[in-house]
C-alpha positions as CSV (number, residue, x, y, z in Angstrom):
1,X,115.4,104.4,134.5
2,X,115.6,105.6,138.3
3,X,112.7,108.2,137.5
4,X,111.1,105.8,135.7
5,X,110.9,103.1,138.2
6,X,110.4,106.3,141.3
7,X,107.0,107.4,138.6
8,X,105.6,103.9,138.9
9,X,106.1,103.3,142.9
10,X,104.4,106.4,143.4
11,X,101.8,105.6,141.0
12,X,101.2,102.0,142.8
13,X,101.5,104.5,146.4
14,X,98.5,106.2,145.1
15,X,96.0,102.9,144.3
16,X,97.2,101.7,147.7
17,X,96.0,105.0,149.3
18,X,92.9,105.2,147.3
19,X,91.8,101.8,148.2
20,X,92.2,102.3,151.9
21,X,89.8,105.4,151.7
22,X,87.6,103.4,149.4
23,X,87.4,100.8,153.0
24,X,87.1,103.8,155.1
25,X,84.2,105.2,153.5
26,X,82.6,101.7,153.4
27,X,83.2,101.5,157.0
28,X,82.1,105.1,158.2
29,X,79.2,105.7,155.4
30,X,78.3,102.6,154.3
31,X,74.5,103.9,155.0
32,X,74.8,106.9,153.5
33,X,76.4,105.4,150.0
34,X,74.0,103.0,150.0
35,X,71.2,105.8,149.9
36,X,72.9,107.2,147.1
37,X,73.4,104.2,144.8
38,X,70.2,102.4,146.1
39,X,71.6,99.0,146.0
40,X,74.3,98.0,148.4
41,X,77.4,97.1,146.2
42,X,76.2,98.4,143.1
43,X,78.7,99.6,140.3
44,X,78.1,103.0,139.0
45,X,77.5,103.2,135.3
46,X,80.6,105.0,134.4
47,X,83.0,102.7,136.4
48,X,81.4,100.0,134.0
49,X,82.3,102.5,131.5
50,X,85.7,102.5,132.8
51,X,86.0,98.7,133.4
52,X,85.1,97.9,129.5
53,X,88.2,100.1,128.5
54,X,90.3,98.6,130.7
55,X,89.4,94.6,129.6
56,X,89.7,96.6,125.7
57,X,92.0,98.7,124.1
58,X,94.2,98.7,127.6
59,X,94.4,95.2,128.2
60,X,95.5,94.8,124.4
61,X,98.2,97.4,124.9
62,X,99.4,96.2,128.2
63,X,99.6,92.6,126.5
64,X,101.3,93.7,123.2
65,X,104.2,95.5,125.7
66,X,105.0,92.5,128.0
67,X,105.9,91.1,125.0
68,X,108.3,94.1,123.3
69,X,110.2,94.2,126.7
70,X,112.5,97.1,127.5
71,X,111.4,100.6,128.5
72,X,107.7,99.8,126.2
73,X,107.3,97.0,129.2
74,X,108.6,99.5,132.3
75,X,106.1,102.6,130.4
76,X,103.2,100.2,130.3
77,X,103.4,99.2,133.8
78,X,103.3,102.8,134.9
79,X,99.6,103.0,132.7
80,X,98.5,99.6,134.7
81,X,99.2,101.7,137.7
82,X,97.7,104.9,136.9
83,X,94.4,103.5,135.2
84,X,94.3,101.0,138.8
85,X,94.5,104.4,140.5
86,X,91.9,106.2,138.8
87,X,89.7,103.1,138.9
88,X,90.0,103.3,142.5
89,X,89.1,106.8,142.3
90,X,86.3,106.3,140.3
91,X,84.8,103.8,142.7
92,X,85.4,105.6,145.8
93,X,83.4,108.9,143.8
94,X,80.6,106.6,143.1
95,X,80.0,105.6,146.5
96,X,80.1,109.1,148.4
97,X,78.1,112.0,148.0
98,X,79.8,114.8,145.7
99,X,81.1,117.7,147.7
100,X,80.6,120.9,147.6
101,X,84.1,122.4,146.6
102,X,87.5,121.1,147.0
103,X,89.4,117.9,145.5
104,X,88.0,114.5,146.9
105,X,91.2,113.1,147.0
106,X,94.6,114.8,148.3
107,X,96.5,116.9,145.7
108,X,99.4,114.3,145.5
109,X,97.2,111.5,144.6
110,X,95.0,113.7,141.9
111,X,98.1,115.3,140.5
112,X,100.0,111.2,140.1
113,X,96.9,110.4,138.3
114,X,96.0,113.0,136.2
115,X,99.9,113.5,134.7
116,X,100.2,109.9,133.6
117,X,97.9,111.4,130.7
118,X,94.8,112.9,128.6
119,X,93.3,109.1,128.9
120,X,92.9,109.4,132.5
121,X,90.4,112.3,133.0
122,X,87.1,112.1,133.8
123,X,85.2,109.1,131.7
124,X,83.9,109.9,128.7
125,X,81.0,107.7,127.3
126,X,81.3,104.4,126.4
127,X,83.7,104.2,123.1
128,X,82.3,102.3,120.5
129,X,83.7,99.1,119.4
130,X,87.1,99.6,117.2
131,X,90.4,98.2,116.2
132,X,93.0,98.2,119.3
133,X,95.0,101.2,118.9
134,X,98.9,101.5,117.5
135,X,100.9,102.9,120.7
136,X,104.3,103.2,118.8
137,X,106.1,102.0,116.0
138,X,107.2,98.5,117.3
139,X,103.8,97.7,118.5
140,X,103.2,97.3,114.4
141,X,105.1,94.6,114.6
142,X,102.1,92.4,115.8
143,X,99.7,94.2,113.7
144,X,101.3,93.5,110.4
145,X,101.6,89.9,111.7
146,X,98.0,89.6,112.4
147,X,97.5,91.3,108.8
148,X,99.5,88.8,106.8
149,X,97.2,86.0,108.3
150,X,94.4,87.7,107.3
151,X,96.0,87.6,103.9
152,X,96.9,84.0,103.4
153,X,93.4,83.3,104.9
154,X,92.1,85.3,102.1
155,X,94.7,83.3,99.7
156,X,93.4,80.2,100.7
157,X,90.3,80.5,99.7
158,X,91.2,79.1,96.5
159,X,88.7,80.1,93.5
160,X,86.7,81.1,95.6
161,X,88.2,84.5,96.1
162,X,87.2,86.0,92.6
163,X,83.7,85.7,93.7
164,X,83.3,89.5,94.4
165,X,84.7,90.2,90.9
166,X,82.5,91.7,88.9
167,X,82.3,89.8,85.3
168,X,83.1,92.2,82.2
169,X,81.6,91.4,79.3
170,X,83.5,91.5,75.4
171,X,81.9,94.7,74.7
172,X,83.4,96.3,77.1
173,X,86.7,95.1,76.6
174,X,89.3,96.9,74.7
175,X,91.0,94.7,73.2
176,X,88.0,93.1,71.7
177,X,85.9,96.7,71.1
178,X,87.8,98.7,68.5
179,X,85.1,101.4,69.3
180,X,86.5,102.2,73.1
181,X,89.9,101.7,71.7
182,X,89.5,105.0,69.7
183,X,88.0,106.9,72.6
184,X,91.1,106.3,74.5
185,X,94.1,108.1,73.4
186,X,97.7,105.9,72.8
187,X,99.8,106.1,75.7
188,X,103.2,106.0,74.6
189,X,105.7,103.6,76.3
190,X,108.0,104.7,78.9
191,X,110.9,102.2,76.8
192,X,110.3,103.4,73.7
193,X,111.6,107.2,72.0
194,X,108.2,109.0,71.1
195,X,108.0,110.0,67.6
196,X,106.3,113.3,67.5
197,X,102.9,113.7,65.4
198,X,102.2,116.0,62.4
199,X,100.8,118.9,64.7
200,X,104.3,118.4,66.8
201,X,106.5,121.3,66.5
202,X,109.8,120.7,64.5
203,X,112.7,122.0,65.7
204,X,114.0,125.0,64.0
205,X,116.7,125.1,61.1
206,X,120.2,126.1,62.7
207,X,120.1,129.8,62.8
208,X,123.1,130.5,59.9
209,X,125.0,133.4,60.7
210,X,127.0,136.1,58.5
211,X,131.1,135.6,58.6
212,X,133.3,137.9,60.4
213,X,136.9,139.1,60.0
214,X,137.6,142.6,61.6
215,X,139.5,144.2,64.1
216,X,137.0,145.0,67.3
217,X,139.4,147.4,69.4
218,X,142.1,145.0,70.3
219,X,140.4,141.8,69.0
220,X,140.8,140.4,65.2
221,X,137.6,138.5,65.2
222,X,137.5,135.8,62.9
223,X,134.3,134.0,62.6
224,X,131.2,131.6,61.0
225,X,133.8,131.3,57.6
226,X,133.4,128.3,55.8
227,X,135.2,126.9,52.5
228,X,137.3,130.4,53.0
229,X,141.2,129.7,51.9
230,X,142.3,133.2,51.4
231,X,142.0,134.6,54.8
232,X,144.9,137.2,55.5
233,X,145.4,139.4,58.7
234,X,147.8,142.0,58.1
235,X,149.1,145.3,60.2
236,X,148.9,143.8,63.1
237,X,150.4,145.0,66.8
238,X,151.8,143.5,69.4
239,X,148.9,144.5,71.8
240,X,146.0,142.7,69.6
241,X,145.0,139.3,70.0
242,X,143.1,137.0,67.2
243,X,139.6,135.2,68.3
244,X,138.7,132.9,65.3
245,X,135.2,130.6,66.1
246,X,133.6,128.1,64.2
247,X,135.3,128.1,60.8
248,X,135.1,125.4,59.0
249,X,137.3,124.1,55.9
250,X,139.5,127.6,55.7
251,X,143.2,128.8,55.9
252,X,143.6,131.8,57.9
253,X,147.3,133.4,57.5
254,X,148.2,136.2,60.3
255,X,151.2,138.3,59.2
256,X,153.5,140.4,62.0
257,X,153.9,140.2,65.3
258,X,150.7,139.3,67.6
259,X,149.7,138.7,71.4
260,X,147.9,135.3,71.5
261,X,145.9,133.3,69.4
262,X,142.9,131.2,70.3
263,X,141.2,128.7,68.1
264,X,137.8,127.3,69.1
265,X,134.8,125.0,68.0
266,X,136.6,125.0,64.5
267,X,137.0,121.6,62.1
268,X,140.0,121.6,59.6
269,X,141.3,124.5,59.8
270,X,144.1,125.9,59.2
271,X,146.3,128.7,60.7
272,X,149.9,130.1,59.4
273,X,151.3,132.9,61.7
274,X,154.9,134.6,62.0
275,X,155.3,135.5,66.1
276,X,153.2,134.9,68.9
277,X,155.2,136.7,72.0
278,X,152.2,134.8,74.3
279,X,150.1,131.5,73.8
280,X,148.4,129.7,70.9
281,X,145.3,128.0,72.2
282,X,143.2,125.2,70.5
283,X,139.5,124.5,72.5
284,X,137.1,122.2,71.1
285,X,138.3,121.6,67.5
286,X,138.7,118.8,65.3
287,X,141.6,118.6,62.5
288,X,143.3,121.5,62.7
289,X,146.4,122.4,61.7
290,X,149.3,125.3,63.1
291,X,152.7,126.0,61.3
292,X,154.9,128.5,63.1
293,X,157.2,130.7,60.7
294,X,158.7,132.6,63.3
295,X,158.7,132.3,67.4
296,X,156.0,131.3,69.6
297,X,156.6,130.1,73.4
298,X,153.6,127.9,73.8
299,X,150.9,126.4,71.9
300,X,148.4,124.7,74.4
301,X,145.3,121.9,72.9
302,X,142.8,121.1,74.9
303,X,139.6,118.9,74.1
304,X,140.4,118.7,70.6
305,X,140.4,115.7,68.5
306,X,143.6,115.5,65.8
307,X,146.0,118.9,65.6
308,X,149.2,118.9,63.6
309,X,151.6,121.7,64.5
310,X,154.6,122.5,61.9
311,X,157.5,124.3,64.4
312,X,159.9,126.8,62.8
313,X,163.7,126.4,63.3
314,X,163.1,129.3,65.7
315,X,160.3,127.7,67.8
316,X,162.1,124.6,68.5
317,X,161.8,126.0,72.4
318,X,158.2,125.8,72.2
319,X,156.3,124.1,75.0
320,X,153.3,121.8,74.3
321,X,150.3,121.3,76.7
322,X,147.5,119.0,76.3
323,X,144.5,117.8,78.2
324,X,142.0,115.6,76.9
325,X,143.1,115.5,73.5
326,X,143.9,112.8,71.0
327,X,146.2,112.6,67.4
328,X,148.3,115.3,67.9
329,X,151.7,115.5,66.2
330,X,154.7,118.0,66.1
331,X,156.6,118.0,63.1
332,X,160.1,119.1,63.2
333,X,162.3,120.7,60.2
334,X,165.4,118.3,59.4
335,X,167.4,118.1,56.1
336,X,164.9,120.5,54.2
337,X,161.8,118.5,55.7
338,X,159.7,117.8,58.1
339,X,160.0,115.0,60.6
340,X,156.4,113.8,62.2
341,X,156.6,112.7,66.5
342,X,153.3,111.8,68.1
343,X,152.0,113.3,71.0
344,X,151.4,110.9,74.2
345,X,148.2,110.7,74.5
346,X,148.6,107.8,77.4
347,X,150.4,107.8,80.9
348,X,151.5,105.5,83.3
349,X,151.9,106.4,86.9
350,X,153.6,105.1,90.1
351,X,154.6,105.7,93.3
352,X,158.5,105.7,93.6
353,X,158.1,106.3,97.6
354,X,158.0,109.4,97.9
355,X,155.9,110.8,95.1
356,X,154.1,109.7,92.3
357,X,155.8,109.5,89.2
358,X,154.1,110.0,85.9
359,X,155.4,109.2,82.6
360,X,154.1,108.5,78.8
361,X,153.0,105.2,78.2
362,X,155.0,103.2,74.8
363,X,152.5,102.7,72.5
364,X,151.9,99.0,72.0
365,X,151.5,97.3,67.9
Protein backbone atom coordinates (compact mmCIF):
# COMPACT_ATOMS: atom_id res chain seq x y z
CA UNK A 1 0.00 0.00 0.00
CA UNK A 2 3.07 2.45 0.79
CA UNK A 3 4.19 2.00 -3.03
CA UNK A 4 0.92 2.34 -3.96
CA UNK A 5 0.00 5.48 -2.27
CA UNK A 6 4.16 6.86 -3.20
CA UNK A 7 2.86 5.81 -7.36
CA UNK A 8 -0.10 8.10 -7.09
CA UNK A 9 1.75 11.32 -5.30
CA UNK A 10 4.15 11.12 -7.88
CA UNK A 11 1.68 10.82 -10.50
CA UNK A 12 -0.43 14.01 -9.01
CA UNK A 13 3.66 15.66 -8.72
CA UNK A 14 3.63 15.23 -12.41
CA UNK A 15 0.02 17.13 -13.45
CA UNK A 16 1.15 19.81 -10.99
CA UNK A 17 4.38 20.21 -12.96
CA UNK A 18 2.87 19.91 -16.28
CA UNK A 19 0.38 22.57 -15.56
CA UNK A 20 2.89 25.05 -14.36
CA UNK A 21 4.79 24.76 -17.82
CA UNK A 22 1.42 24.76 -19.47
CA UNK A 23 1.22 28.71 -17.60
CA UNK A 24 4.75 29.33 -18.50
CA UNK A 25 4.37 28.77 -22.05
CA UNK A 26 1.16 30.93 -22.04
CA UNK A 27 3.10 33.57 -20.44
CA UNK A 28 6.44 33.48 -22.50
CA UNK A 29 4.79 32.28 -26.09
CA UNK A 30 1.45 33.19 -25.90
CA UNK A 31 2.04 34.89 -29.53
CA UNK A 32 3.80 32.36 -30.92
CA UNK A 33 0.98 29.52 -29.90
CA UNK A 34 -1.50 31.53 -30.96
CA UNK A 35 0.19 31.58 -34.59
CA UNK A 36 0.11 27.96 -34.47
CA UNK A 37 -3.44 27.18 -33.45
CA UNK A 38 -4.90 30.37 -35.09
CA UNK A 39 -7.41 31.07 -32.49
CA UNK A 40 -6.33 32.25 -29.07
CA UNK A 41 -7.55 29.43 -26.63
CA UNK A 42 -8.53 27.05 -29.09
CA UNK A 43 -8.51 23.18 -28.19
CA UNK A 44 -6.62 21.03 -30.50
CA UNK A 45 -8.58 18.28 -32.13
CA UNK A 46 -7.01 15.43 -30.44
CA UNK A 47 -7.23 16.88 -26.81
CA UNK A 48 -11.08 16.75 -27.75
CA UNK A 49 -10.24 13.40 -28.73
CA UNK A 50 -8.78 12.87 -25.38
CA UNK A 51 -11.45 14.80 -23.36
CA UNK A 52 -14.41 12.39 -24.95
CA UNK A 53 -12.56 9.35 -23.48
CA UNK A 54 -12.10 10.70 -20.37
CA UNK A 55 -16.14 11.94 -19.77
CA UNK A 56 -16.61 7.85 -21.49
CA UNK A 57 -15.25 4.68 -20.77
CA UNK A 58 -12.93 6.48 -17.95
CA UNK A 59 -15.36 8.31 -16.13
CA UNK A 60 -17.51 4.96 -16.13
CA UNK A 61 -14.54 3.12 -14.70
CA UNK A 62 -13.54 5.60 -12.17
CA UNK A 63 -17.33 5.73 -11.03
CA UNK A 64 -17.85 1.88 -10.92
CA UNK A 65 -14.37 1.76 -8.48
CA UNK A 66 -15.40 4.45 -5.91
CA UNK A 67 -18.00 2.32 -5.39
CA UNK A 68 -15.92 -1.36 -5.01
CA UNK A 69 -13.65 0.46 -2.40
CA UNK A 70 -10.35 -1.21 -1.40
CA UNK A 71 -7.27 -1.37 -3.55
CA UNK A 72 -9.92 -1.23 -7.06
CA UNK A 73 -10.63 2.55 -5.44
CA UNK A 74 -6.61 3.31 -4.48
CA UNK A 75 -5.70 1.74 -8.44
CA UNK A 76 -8.32 3.95 -9.94
CA UNK A 77 -7.16 6.99 -8.45
CA UNK A 78 -3.68 6.47 -9.69
CA UNK A 79 -5.44 6.32 -13.59
CA UNK A 80 -7.37 9.78 -12.54
CA UNK A 81 -3.90 10.94 -11.98
CA UNK A 82 -2.06 9.74 -14.86
CA UNK A 83 -4.83 10.47 -17.61
CA UNK A 84 -4.92 14.31 -15.70
CA UNK A 85 -1.21 14.18 -16.44
CA UNK A 86 -1.22 13.28 -19.87
CA UNK A 87 -4.12 15.68 -20.47
CA UNK A 88 -1.94 18.26 -19.30
CA UNK A 89 0.65 17.09 -21.61
CA UNK A 90 -1.50 16.92 -24.42
CA UNK A 91 -2.55 20.59 -23.98
CA UNK A 92 0.77 22.01 -23.28
CA UNK A 93 1.98 19.93 -26.97
CA UNK A 94 -0.87 21.65 -28.69
CA UNK A 95 0.01 24.96 -27.81
CA UNK A 96 3.86 24.97 -28.65
CA UNK A 97 5.56 24.39 -31.69
CA UNK A 98 7.03 20.66 -32.06
CA UNK A 99 10.74 20.45 -31.54
CA UNK A 100 13.13 19.22 -33.35
CA UNK A 101 14.58 16.28 -31.15
CA UNK A 102 14.49 15.58 -27.56
CA UNK A 103 11.41 14.86 -25.02
CA UNK A 104 9.14 18.02 -24.40
CA UNK A 105 8.74 17.21 -21.05
CA UNK A 106 11.49 15.99 -18.51
CA UNK A 107 12.27 12.25 -18.43
CA UNK A 108 10.59 11.79 -14.88
CA UNK A 109 7.40 13.31 -15.83
CA UNK A 110 7.25 11.21 -19.51
CA UNK A 111 8.42 8.04 -17.78
CA UNK A 112 5.29 8.61 -14.60
CA UNK A 113 2.97 8.86 -17.40
CA UNK A 114 3.81 6.55 -19.85
CA UNK A 115 4.21 3.42 -17.18
CA UNK A 116 0.78 3.87 -15.70
CA UNK A 117 -0.15 1.99 -19.14
CA UNK A 118 -0.67 1.15 -22.99
CA UNK A 119 -3.88 3.62 -22.63
CA UNK A 120 -1.86 6.49 -22.10
CA UNK A 121 0.31 6.85 -25.34
CA UNK A 122 -0.18 9.00 -27.87
CA UNK A 123 -4.10 9.49 -28.85
CA UNK A 124 -5.37 7.40 -31.19
CA UNK A 125 -8.55 8.46 -33.13
CA UNK A 126 -11.67 9.03 -31.83
CA UNK A 127 -13.07 5.39 -30.58
CA UNK A 128 -16.34 4.77 -31.73
CA UNK A 129 -19.29 4.55 -29.44
CA UNK A 130 -19.33 1.04 -27.36
CA UNK A 131 -20.31 -0.61 -24.16
CA UNK A 132 -18.12 0.64 -21.08
CA UNK A 133 -15.47 -1.74 -20.68
CA UNK A 134 -15.13 -4.84 -17.83
CA UNK A 135 -11.83 -3.78 -15.79
CA UNK A 136 -11.87 -6.94 -13.46
CA UNK A 137 -14.04 -9.42 -12.22
CA UNK A 138 -15.88 -7.40 -9.47
CA UNK A 139 -16.66 -4.63 -11.69
CA UNK A 140 -19.35 -7.41 -13.19
CA UNK A 141 -20.99 -7.05 -10.37
CA UNK A 142 -22.81 -3.81 -11.77
CA UNK A 143 -22.95 -5.15 -15.12
CA UNK A 144 -24.97 -8.13 -14.37
CA UNK A 145 -27.18 -5.80 -12.31
CA UNK A 146 -27.75 -3.46 -15.12
CA UNK A 147 -28.41 -6.80 -17.20
CA UNK A 148 -31.19 -8.28 -15.01
CA UNK A 149 -33.07 -4.85 -15.44
CA UNK A 150 -32.85 -5.13 -18.87
CA UNK A 151 -34.45 -8.47 -18.41
CA UNK A 152 -37.47 -7.79 -16.28
CA UNK A 153 -37.95 -4.69 -18.58
CA UNK A 154 -38.10 -7.20 -21.27
CA UNK A 155 -40.50 -9.43 -18.90
CA UNK A 156 -42.71 -6.77 -18.40
CA UNK A 157 -43.75 -6.26 -21.53
CA UNK A 158 -46.39 -8.69 -21.04
CA UNK A 159 -47.75 -10.24 -24.45
CA UNK A 160 -46.18 -8.08 -26.08
CA UNK A 161 -42.86 -9.79 -25.98
CA UNK A 162 -43.81 -12.78 -28.47
CA UNK A 163 -44.17 -10.19 -31.05
CA UNK A 164 -40.75 -11.00 -32.84
CA UNK A 165 -41.82 -14.68 -32.79
CA UNK A 166 -42.19 -15.86 -35.92
CA UNK A 167 -45.75 -17.86 -36.30
CA UNK A 168 -45.24 -21.65 -37.52
CA UNK A 169 -47.87 -23.01 -39.24
CA UNK A 170 -49.48 -26.97 -38.76
CA UNK A 171 -47.63 -28.09 -41.60
CA UNK A 172 -44.67 -27.56 -40.38
CA UNK A 173 -45.23 -28.94 -37.13
CA UNK A 174 -44.27 -32.38 -36.22
CA UNK A 175 -46.51 -33.37 -34.20
CA UNK A 176 -49.20 -32.56 -36.55
CA UNK A 177 -47.10 -33.61 -40.01
CA UNK A 178 -46.48 -37.29 -39.95
CA UNK A 179 -44.50 -36.60 -43.18
CA UNK A 180 -41.46 -34.57 -41.21
CA UNK A 181 -41.91 -36.93 -38.46
CA UNK A 182 -40.41 -39.72 -40.70
CA UNK A 183 -37.61 -37.54 -42.01
CA UNK A 184 -36.41 -37.23 -38.53
CA UNK A 185 -34.85 -40.20 -37.06
CA UNK A 186 -36.27 -41.40 -33.11
CA UNK A 187 -34.01 -40.10 -30.61
CA UNK A 188 -34.02 -42.50 -27.91
CA UNK A 189 -34.50 -41.28 -24.27
CA UNK A 190 -31.68 -40.73 -22.00
CA UNK A 191 -34.25 -42.65 -19.07
CA UNK A 192 -35.09 -45.37 -20.91
CA UNK A 193 -32.67 -48.84 -21.84
CA UNK A 194 -32.43 -48.74 -25.72
CA UNK A 195 -33.57 -51.86 -27.40
CA UNK A 196 -31.27 -52.56 -30.21
CA UNK A 197 -32.82 -52.81 -33.94
CA UNK A 198 -32.77 -55.79 -36.30
CA UNK A 199 -29.41 -54.57 -38.05
CA UNK A 200 -27.97 -54.27 -34.27
CA UNK A 201 -25.27 -56.74 -33.63
CA UNK A 202 -26.20 -59.57 -31.14
CA UNK A 203 -23.83 -60.42 -28.79
CA UNK A 204 -22.10 -63.64 -29.34
CA UNK A 205 -23.02 -67.10 -27.89
CA UNK A 206 -20.57 -67.93 -24.78
CA UNK A 207 -17.61 -69.32 -26.38
CA UNK A 208 -17.89 -73.27 -24.90
CA UNK A 209 -14.72 -74.71 -24.26
CA UNK A 210 -13.32 -78.37 -24.24
CA UNK A 211 -12.80 -80.04 -20.47
CA UNK A 212 -9.49 -80.49 -18.94
CA UNK A 213 -7.98 -82.92 -16.42
CA UNK A 214 -4.17 -83.43 -16.88
CA UNK A 215 -1.11 -83.00 -15.18
CA UNK A 216 0.81 -79.68 -16.86
CA UNK A 217 4.37 -80.07 -15.12
CA UNK A 218 3.54 -79.58 -11.50
CA UNK A 219 -0.18 -78.53 -12.05
CA UNK A 220 -3.25 -81.12 -12.19
CA UNK A 221 -5.42 -78.91 -14.14
CA UNK A 222 -8.95 -79.53 -13.80
CA UNK A 223 -11.23 -77.62 -15.90
CA UNK A 224 -14.71 -76.47 -17.98
CA UNK A 225 -16.25 -80.20 -16.58
CA UNK A 226 -19.82 -80.21 -16.25
CA UNK A 227 -22.32 -83.10 -15.03
CA UNK A 228 -18.83 -85.08 -14.47
CA UNK A 229 -19.15 -87.39 -11.13
CA UNK A 230 -16.28 -89.77 -11.77
CA UNK A 231 -13.40 -87.53 -11.69
CA UNK A 232 -10.32 -89.37 -10.00
CA UNK A 233 -6.68 -87.97 -9.56
CA UNK A 234 -4.37 -90.59 -8.79
CA UNK A 235 -0.24 -90.88 -8.38
CA UNK A 236 0.11 -87.88 -7.17
CA UNK A 237 3.42 -86.15 -5.34
CA UNK A 238 3.87 -84.08 -2.78
CA UNK A 239 5.43 -81.28 -5.02
CA UNK A 240 2.08 -80.98 -7.37
CA UNK A 241 -0.67 -78.79 -6.74
CA UNK A 242 -4.39 -79.16 -8.26
CA UNK A 243 -6.03 -75.99 -10.17
CA UNK A 244 -9.74 -77.00 -10.84
CA UNK A 245 -11.87 -73.83 -12.73
CA UNK A 246 -15.34 -73.60 -13.60
CA UNK A 247 -16.83 -77.04 -13.08
CA UNK A 248 -19.99 -77.31 -12.65
CA UNK A 249 -22.33 -80.15 -11.06
CA UNK A 250 -19.11 -82.73 -10.68
CA UNK A 251 -17.20 -84.76 -7.91
CA UNK A 252 -13.63 -84.65 -8.30
CA UNK A 253 -11.76 -87.29 -5.81
CA UNK A 254 -7.78 -86.62 -5.37
CA UNK A 255 -6.02 -89.70 -3.98
CA UNK A 256 -2.34 -89.38 -2.07
CA UNK A 257 -0.61 -86.86 -0.74
CA UNK A 258 -0.72 -83.29 -2.47
CA UNK A 259 0.63 -79.52 -2.00
CA UNK A 260 -2.45 -77.31 -2.18
CA UNK A 261 -5.68 -77.21 -3.69
CA UNK A 262 -7.47 -74.27 -5.20
CA UNK A 263 -11.13 -74.19 -6.19
CA UNK A 264 -12.40 -71.30 -8.26
CA UNK A 265 -15.47 -69.82 -10.26
CA UNK A 266 -16.98 -73.42 -9.62
CA UNK A 267 -20.98 -74.07 -8.50
CA UNK A 268 -21.79 -77.43 -6.66
CA UNK A 269 -18.99 -79.00 -6.68
CA UNK A 270 -17.60 -81.35 -4.95
CA UNK A 271 -14.07 -82.36 -3.79
CA UNK A 272 -12.88 -85.57 -1.66
CA UNK A 273 -8.98 -85.53 -0.95
CA UNK A 274 -6.74 -87.65 1.56
CA UNK A 275 -3.64 -84.98 2.62
CA UNK A 276 -3.08 -81.60 1.86
CA UNK A 277 0.54 -80.80 3.71
CA UNK A 278 -0.40 -76.77 2.59
CA UNK A 279 -3.80 -74.89 1.99
CA UNK A 280 -7.21 -75.60 0.40
CA UNK A 281 -8.55 -72.53 -1.18
CA UNK A 282 -12.20 -71.79 -2.30
CA UNK A 283 -12.41 -68.22 -4.66
CA UNK A 284 -15.60 -67.23 -6.21
CA UNK A 285 -17.80 -70.35 -5.91
CA UNK A 286 -21.15 -71.24 -5.04
CA UNK A 287 -22.22 -74.61 -3.28
CA UNK A 288 -19.39 -76.43 -2.87
CA UNK A 289 -18.56 -79.04 -0.85
CA UNK A 290 -14.84 -80.41 0.82
CA UNK A 291 -14.57 -83.69 3.02
CA UNK A 292 -11.04 -84.29 4.37
CA UNK A 293 -10.13 -88.13 4.75
CA UNK A 294 -6.83 -87.47 6.00
CA UNK A 295 -4.79 -84.18 7.31
CA UNK A 296 -4.98 -80.75 6.01
CA UNK A 297 -3.78 -77.60 8.06
CA UNK A 298 -5.98 -74.91 6.49
CA UNK A 299 -8.81 -74.59 4.23
CA UNK A 300 -9.40 -70.84 3.46
CA UNK A 301 -13.06 -69.40 1.50
CA UNK A 302 -13.19 -66.41 0.24
CA UNK A 303 -16.09 -64.69 -1.81
CA UNK A 304 -17.96 -67.70 -2.06
CA UNK A 305 -21.58 -68.14 -1.42
CA UNK A 306 -22.50 -71.67 0.69
CA UNK A 307 -19.39 -74.27 1.32
CA UNK A 308 -19.77 -77.28 3.50
CA UNK A 309 -16.54 -78.85 4.76
CA UNK A 310 -16.63 -82.59 6.27
CA UNK A 311 -13.25 -82.63 8.74
CA UNK A 312 -11.54 -85.99 9.33
CA UNK A 313 -10.77 -87.28 12.93
CA UNK A 314 -7.29 -86.23 11.91
CA UNK A 315 -7.97 -82.65 10.72
CA UNK A 316 -9.74 -81.64 13.71
CA UNK A 317 -6.57 -78.99 13.97
CA UNK A 318 -7.64 -77.45 10.89
CA UNK A 319 -7.88 -73.64 10.72
CA UNK A 320 -10.73 -71.89 8.89
CA UNK A 321 -10.44 -68.44 7.16
CA UNK A 322 -13.11 -66.57 5.54
CA UNK A 323 -13.71 -63.15 4.02
CA UNK A 324 -16.77 -62.21 2.38
CA UNK A 325 -18.46 -65.31 2.40
CA UNK A 326 -21.81 -66.57 3.53
CA UNK A 327 -23.44 -70.39 4.64
CA UNK A 328 -20.52 -72.00 5.48
CA UNK A 329 -20.57 -74.96 7.80
CA UNK A 330 -17.95 -77.50 9.40
CA UNK A 331 -19.21 -80.62 10.18
CA UNK A 332 -17.58 -82.64 12.81
CA UNK A 333 -17.43 -86.58 13.20
CA UNK A 334 -19.14 -87.72 16.60
CA UNK A 335 -20.64 -91.12 17.51
CA UNK A 336 -20.32 -92.47 13.84
CA UNK A 337 -21.76 -89.12 12.45
CA UNK A 338 -21.45 -85.92 11.62
CA UNK A 339 -22.27 -82.95 13.64
CA UNK A 340 -23.12 -79.61 11.52
CA UNK A 341 -21.70 -75.80 13.36
CA UNK A 342 -22.24 -72.60 11.29
CA UNK A 343 -19.65 -70.42 10.38
CA UNK A 344 -19.97 -66.59 11.73
CA UNK A 345 -20.74 -64.87 9.15
CA UNK A 346 -21.39 -61.53 11.52
CA UNK A 347 -19.08 -59.55 14.06
CA UNK A 348 -19.39 -57.22 16.57
CA UNK A 349 -16.62 -54.94 17.50
CA UNK A 350 -15.59 -52.64 20.46
CA UNK A 351 -13.09 -50.80 21.99
CA UNK A 352 -12.10 -52.34 25.41
CA UNK A 353 -9.52 -49.28 25.97
CA UNK A 354 -6.91 -50.23 24.63
CA UNK A 355 -7.78 -52.10 21.53
CA UNK A 356 -10.55 -53.06 19.53
CA UNK A 357 -12.05 -56.20 20.32
CA UNK A 358 -13.78 -58.27 17.71
CA UNK A 359 -15.93 -61.03 18.19
CA UNK A 360 -18.88 -63.26 16.35
CA UNK A 361 -22.12 -61.75 16.56
CA UNK A 362 -25.15 -64.58 18.15
CA UNK A 363 -27.37 -65.06 15.57
CA UNK A 364 -30.72 -63.67 16.44
CA UNK A 365 -34.51 -66.03 15.67
Amino acid sequence: MAETHGLVERLEKAVIRLESLFSGSHRSGGMECDAINGVNGSIAPYVEAFDRLLNGCVAEFLRYSKILEGDVKTHAEMVRAAFQAQRSFLVLASQCQEPQEGPVASPMSMRSVLTSGPCLSPPPPPPPPGPPPIFDTEATKDEGTAFRSALFAQLNQGEAITKGLRHVSDDQKTHKNPSLRAQCPPIPSPTKSHTPSPTSPKSSPQQSHAPVLELEGKKWRVEYQEDKNDLVITNTELKQVAYIFKCNKSTLQIKGKINSITIDNCKKFGLVFDNVVGIVEVINSRDIQIQVMGKVPTISINKTEGCHIYLSEESLDCEIVSAKSSEMNILIPQDGDYKEFPVPEQFKTAWDGSKLVTEPAEIMG
